[in-house]
C-alpha positions in Angstrom: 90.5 36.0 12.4 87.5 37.9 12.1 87.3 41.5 11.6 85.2 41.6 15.0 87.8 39.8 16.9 91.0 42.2 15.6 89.1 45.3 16.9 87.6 43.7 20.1 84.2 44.2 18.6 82.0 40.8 20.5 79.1 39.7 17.8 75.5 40.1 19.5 74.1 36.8 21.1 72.1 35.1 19.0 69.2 32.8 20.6 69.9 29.2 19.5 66.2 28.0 19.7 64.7 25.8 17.2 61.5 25.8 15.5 59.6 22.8 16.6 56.0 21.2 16.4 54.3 20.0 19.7 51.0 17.7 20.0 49.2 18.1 23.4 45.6 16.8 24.2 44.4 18.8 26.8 41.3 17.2 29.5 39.2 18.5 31.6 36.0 20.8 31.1 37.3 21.7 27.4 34.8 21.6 25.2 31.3 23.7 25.2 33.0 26.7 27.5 34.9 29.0 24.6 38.2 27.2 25.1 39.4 26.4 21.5 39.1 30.6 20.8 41.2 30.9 24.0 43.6 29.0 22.5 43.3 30.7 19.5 43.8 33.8 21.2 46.3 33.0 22.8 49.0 31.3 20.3 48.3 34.0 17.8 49.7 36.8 20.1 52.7 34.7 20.9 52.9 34.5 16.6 52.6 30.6 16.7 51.1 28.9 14.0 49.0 25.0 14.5 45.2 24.0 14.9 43.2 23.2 17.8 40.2 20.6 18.0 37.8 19.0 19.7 38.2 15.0 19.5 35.3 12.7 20.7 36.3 11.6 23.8 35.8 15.0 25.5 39.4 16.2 24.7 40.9 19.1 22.9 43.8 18.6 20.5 46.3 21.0 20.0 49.0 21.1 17.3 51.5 24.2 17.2 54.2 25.1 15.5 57.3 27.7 17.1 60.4 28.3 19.0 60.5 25.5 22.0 60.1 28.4 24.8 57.3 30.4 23.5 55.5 26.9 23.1 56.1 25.9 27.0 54.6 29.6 27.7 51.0 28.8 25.4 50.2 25.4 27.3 51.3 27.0 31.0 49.0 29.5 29.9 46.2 27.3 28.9 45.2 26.8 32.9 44.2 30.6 32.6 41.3 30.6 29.5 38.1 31.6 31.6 35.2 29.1 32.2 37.7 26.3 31.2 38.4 24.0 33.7 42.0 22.1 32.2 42.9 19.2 34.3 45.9 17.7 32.3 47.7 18.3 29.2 49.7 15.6 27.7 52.3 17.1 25.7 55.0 15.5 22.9 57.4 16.7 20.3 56.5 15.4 16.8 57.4 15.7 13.3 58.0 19.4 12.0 54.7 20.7 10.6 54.4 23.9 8.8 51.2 26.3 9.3 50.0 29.5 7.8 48.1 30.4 10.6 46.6 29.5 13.6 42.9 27.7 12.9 40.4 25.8 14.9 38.8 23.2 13.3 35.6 22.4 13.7 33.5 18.9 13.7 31.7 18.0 10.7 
């Protein structure tokens, strides 16, 4: 028995998320309007880590790294960078990736 339990003390919750990694590619009027710095902006005041891209066919890419909820809260968020215009995002869990930061990379 645990010394909490013999004196009736209860043990705080604890949240059981996980860290996880989530790929998204993101269309509509992306690219050319400020939205990879939104992004940027964004996931770096929710503390998540990842990069985000432009890819050729007119797309962003995103890869972030963080608890399951806060990462459901950045791309819900996405709809609201000004000037963008996001029509889809097509979102999937992948293998854990580690970050120290949040970057965007840029085409060279």
């Amino acid at each position: 028995m645990m010394v909490s339990e013999l004196y009736g003390f209860q043990e705080p919750e604890t949240r059981n998320e996980r860290t996880l990694t989530v790929e998204a590619y993101i269309s509509g009027k992306v690219q050319g309007v400020g939205f990879r710095a939104c992004v940027k902006k964004i996931a770096a005041h929710l503390s998540l880590t990842g990069e985000v891209m432009n890819i050729e066919d007119g797309r962003v890419y995103l890869i972030v790294t963080g608890e399951g909820v806060i990462i459901e809260k950045l791309l819900s968020t996405l709809y609201e960078c000004p000037r963008a215009h996001v029509r889809e995002i097509e979102s999937r869990e992948t293998g854990l990736r580690t970050f120290c930061d949040f970057s965007i990379i840029r085409k060279k």
